[in-house]
C-alpha positions as CSV (number, residue, x, y, z in Angstrom):
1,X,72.2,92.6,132.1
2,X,73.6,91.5,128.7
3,X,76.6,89.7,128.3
4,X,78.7,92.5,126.4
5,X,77.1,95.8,128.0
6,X,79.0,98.8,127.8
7,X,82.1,96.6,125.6
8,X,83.2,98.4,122.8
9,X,84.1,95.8,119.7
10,X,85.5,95.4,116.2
11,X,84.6,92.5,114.3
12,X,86.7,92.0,110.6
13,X,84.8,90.5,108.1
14,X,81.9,91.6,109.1
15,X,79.9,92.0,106.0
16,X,78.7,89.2,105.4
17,X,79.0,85.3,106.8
18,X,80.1,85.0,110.8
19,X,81.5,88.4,110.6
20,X,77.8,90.0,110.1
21,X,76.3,86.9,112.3
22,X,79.0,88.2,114.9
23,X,78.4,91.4,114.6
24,X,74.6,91.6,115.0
25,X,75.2,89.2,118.2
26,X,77.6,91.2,120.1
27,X,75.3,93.9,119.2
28,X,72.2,92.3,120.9
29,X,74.4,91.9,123.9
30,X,75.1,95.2,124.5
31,X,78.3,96.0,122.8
32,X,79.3,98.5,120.3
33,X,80.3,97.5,117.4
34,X,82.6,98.5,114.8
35,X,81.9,96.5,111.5
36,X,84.9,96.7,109.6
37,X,85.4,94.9,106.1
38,X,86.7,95.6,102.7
39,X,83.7,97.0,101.1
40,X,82.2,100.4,103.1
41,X,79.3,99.6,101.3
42,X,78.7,96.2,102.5
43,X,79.6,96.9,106.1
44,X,77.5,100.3,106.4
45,X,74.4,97.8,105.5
46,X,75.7,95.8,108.9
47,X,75.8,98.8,110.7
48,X,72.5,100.5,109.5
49,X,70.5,97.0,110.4
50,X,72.3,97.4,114.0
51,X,71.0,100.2,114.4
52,X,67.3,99.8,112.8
53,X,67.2,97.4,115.3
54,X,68.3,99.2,118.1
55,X,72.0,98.6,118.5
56,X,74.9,101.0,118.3
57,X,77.8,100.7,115.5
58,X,79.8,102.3,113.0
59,X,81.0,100.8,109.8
60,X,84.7,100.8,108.6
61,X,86.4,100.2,105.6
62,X,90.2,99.4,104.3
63,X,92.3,96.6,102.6
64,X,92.6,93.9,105.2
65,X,95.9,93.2,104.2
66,X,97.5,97.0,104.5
67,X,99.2,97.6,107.2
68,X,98.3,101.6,107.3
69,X,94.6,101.1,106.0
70,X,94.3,99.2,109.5
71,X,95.9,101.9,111.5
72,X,93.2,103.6,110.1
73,X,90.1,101.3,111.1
74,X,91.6,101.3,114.3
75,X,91.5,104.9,115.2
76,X,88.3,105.2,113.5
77,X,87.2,102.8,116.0
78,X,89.0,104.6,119.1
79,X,87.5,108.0,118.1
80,X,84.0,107.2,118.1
81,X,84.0,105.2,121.4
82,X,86.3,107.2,123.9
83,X,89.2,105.7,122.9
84,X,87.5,102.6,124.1
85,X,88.1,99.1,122.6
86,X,87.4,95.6,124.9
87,X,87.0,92.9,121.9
88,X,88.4,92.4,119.1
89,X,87.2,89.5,116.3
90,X,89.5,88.7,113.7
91,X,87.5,86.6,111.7
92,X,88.3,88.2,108.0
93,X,89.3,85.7,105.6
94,X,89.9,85.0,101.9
95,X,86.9,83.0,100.8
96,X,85.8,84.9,97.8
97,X,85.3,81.6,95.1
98,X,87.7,83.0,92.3
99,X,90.4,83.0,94.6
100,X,89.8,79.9,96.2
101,X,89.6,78.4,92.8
102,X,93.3,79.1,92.3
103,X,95.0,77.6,95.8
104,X,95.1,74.6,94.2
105,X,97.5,71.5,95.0
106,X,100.9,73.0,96.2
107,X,102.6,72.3,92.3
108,X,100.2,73.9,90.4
109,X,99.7,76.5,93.3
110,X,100.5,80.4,91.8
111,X,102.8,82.1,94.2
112,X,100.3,84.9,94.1
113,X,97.4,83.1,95.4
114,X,99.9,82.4,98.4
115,X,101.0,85.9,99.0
116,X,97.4,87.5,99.1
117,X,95.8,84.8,101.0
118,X,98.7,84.8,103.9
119,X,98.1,88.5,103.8
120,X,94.8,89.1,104.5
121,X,94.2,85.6,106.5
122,X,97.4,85.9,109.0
123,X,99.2,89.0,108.6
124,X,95.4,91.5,108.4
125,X,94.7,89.6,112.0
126,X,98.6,90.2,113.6
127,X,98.6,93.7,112.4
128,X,94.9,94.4,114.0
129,X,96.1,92.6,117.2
130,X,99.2,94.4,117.2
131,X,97.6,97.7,117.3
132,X,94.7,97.2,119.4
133,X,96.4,95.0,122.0
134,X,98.2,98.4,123.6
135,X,94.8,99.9,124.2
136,X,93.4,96.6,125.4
137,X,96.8,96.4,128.0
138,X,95.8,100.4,128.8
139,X,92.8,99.5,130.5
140,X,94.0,95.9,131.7
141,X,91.3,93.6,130.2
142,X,90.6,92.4,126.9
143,X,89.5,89.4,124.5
144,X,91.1,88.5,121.2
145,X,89.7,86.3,119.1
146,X,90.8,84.7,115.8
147,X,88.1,82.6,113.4
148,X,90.2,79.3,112.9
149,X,89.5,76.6,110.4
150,X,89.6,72.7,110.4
151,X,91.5,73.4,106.8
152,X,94.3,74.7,109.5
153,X,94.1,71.0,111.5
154,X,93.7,68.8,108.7
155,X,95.4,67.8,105.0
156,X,93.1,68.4,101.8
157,X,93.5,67.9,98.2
158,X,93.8,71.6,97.3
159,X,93.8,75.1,99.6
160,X,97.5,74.6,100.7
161,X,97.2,78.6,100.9
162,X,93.7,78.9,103.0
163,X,95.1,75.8,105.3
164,X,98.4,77.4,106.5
165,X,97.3,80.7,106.9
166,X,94.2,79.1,109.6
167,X,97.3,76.8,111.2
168,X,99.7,80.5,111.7
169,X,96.8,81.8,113.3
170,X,96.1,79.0,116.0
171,X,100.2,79.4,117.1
172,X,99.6,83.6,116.6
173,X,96.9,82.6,119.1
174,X,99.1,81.1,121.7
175,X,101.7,83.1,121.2
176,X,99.3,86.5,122.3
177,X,98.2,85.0,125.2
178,X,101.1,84.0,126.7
179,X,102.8,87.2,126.1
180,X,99.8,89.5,127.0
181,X,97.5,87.3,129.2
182,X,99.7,88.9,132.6
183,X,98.5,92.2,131.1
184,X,94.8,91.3,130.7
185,X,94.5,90.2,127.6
186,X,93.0,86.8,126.7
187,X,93.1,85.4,122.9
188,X,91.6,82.1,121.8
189,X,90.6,80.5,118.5
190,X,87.4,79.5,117.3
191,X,87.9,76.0,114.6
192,X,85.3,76.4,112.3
193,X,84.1,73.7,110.5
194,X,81.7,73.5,107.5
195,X,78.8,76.7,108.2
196,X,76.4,77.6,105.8
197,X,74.0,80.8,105.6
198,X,71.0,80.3,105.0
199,X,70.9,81.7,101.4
200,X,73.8,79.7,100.6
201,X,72.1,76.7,101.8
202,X,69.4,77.2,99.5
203,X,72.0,77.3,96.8
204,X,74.4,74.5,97.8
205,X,74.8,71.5,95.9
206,X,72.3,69.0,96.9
207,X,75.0,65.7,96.3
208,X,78.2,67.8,97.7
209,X,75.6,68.5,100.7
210,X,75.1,65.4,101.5
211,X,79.0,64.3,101.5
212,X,79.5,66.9,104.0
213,X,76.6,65.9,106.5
214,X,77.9,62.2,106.7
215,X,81.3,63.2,108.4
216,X,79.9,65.4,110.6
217,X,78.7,64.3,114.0
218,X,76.1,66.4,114.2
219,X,72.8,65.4,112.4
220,X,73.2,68.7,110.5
221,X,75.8,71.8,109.1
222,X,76.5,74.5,111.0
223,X,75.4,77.7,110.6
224,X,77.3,81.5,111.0
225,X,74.9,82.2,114.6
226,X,76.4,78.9,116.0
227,X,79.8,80.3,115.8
228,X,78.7,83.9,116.5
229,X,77.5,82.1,119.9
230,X,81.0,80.8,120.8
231,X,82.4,84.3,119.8
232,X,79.7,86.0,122.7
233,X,81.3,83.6,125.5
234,X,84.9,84.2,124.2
235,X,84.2,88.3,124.3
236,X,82.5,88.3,127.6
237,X,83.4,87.9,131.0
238,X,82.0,84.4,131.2
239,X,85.1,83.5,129.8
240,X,88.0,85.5,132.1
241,X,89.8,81.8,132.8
242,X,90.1,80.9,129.1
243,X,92.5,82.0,126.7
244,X,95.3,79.9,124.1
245,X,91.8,78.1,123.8
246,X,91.1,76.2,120.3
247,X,87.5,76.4,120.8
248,X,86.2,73.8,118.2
249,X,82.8,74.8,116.7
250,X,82.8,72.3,113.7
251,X,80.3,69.7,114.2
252,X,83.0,67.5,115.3
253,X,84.4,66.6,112.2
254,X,87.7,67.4,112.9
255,X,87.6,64.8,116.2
256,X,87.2,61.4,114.2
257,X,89.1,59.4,112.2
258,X,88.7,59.7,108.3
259,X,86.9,56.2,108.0
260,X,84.0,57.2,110.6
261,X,81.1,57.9,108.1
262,X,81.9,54.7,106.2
263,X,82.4,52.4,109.5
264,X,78.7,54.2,110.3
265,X,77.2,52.7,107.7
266,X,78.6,49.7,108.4
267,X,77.0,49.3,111.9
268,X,73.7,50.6,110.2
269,X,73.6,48.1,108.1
270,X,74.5,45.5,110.7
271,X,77.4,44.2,108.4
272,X,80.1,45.3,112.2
């Protein structure tokens, strides 16, 4: 049997990136899936390859920072499965490139930037939580889960925006399970590190790829299936002990100290 037969689950963000990886891998498992993103047009493409390939899901569509538009997804989502909903995957987040150009260093930061990013990267994932957790409570079992980021862990040169919005989501993490997890409801955080599709690869700066592969310890960059993986054991039952989990999926570069690439080449090169 698959691992998420007869689950019913939303994923955020799921048209495109680890949402659509997500999405098509629940799918293959047996759940249902509700694709939900901004863009009905980019979501009902998600949904349509589900189903070409056999799958079951509906697309949904609203402003993942409005409170009321994601009232909406959810009972879209409740009315075309029974009322039924077992997983939910927040993993919707400001990345678009024109935004992320702006969340610069925190003096030259604009206050907007802030404002949207905390809205659709920590308040969209409380408000879905908040309104599918009854449901999940109703029928005493169900899995949370929130797509982390190292930016949330560690300090940068610019994204003060992007990296406090991922560290509000590992404590909004914690702070669901240990108010829901006597009611059945588990809720754990994946830590993503640096994931590339594979048309982005293709497109990806050869030199700024490279910079990126030597702090990882992994001989090579993640891609949106590898965390799409860790979200399958987080939604299924394989994972009924785990939850206020940071479930790294980064290629450990978040576990080593900042000098670990240059001390590599060190010991390469014999010189330590």
């Amino acid at each position: 049997m698959s691992r998420l037969e007869g689950k019913v689950a939303i994923v955020t963000g799921a048209g495109s990136g680890i949402g659509e990886a997500t999405a098509h891998a629940f799918a293959r498992e047996g759940a249902k899936v509700i694709a939900a993103g901004r863009r009905l047009e980019t979501v009902e493409r998600v949904a349509a390859a589900i189903k070409a390939a056999g799958g079951e899901a509906i697309a949904v569509a609203g402003d993942l920072g409005s409170e009321s538009d994601i009232k909406a997804m959810v009972a879209q989502a409740l009315d075309a499965y029974g009322g039924r909903i077992d997983v939910l995957h927040n993993n919707a987040a400001i990345t678009a490139p024109d935004v992320m150009a702006r969340d610069k260093d925190l003096i030259n930061l604009d206050v907007e930037v802030w404002d949207r990013i905390q809205s659709v990267n920590l308040r969209g994932p409380m408000l879905f939580s908040k309104y599918v957790a009854p449901h999940l409570i109703k029928q005493g079992r169900g899995s949370i889960i929130m797509t982390g980021s190292g930016r949330g862990i560690l300090g940068e040169p610019e994204y003060p925006s992007y990296g406090a919005s991922k560290a509000g989501l590992t404590n909004l993490t914690r702070n669901i399970a240990a108010q829901y997890g006597k009611k059945g409801i588990r809720c754990n955080i994946i830590i993503v590190g640096f994931v590339l599709s594979e048309t982005a690869r293709e497109s990806f700066p050869e030199r700024l790829r490279k910079i990126i592969e030597r702090h990882h310890l992994t001989p090579y960059i993640g891609s949106p299936e590898d965390v799409a993986s860790a979200a399958i054991f987080l939604a299924s039952e394989e994972s009924r002990f785990v939850t206020g989990h940071e479930l790294f999926v980064d290629g450990g570069i978040c576990s080593h100290s900042a000098a670990y690439a240059d001390f590599l080449e060190l010991h390469e090169e014999g010189v330590i």
